[in-house]
N, C-alpha and C positions, 0 to 999 in steps of 0.2 A: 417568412419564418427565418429566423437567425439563426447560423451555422453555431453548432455547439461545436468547443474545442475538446478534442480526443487525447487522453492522455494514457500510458503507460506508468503501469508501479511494480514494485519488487518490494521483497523484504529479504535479506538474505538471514540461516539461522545457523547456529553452530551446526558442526557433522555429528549425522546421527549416531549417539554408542546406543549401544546397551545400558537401562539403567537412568540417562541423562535425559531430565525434561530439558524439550525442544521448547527454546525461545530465540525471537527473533533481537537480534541485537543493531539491525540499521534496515530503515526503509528510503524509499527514494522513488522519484518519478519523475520522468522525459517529456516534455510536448513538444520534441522537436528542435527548439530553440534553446527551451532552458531546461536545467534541471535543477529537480529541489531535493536534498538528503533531511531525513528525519531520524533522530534516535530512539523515536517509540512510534508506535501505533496512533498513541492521543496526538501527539503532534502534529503528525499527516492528517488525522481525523479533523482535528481543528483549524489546520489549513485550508482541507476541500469544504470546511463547512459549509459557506455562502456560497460555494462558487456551481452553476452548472453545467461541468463537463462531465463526459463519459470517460470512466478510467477502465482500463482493460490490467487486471493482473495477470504476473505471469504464471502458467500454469491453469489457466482459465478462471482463475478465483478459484479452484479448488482448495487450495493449500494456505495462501496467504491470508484471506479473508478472516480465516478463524481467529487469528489475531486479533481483530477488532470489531467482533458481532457483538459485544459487549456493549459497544459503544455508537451501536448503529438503531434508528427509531424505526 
């Protein structure tokens, strides 16, 4: 069985006010060696499309994922 590559993602978002919808304004992700910056969701989405690693968000995917459920099958 082939070793799947482990990656790490973020998205960082403006600070929370009062009032201001929360969006995120740049994603990115580490496997160690390299790293990749995106400035939307679809971007990164369309990156990992073909690819099969395991991403690990931070925050456990609690937070950032919402981001992009939209755009997941």
């Amino acid at each position: 069985m082939a070793k799947r590559k482990i990656v790490t993602g973020d998205c960082e978002t403006d600070p929370f006010k009062f009032g201001r919808k929360l969006k995120a304004f740049i994603w990115c992700m580490f496997d160690g060696e390299e790293y990749h910056l995106f400035k939307t969701a679809s971007e990164m989405v369309e990156f990992l499309k073909d690819k099969k690693w395991i991403v690990y968000f931070h925050n456990g995917g609690k937070f950032d994922y919402h981001f992009f459920t939209d755009q997941l099958e």
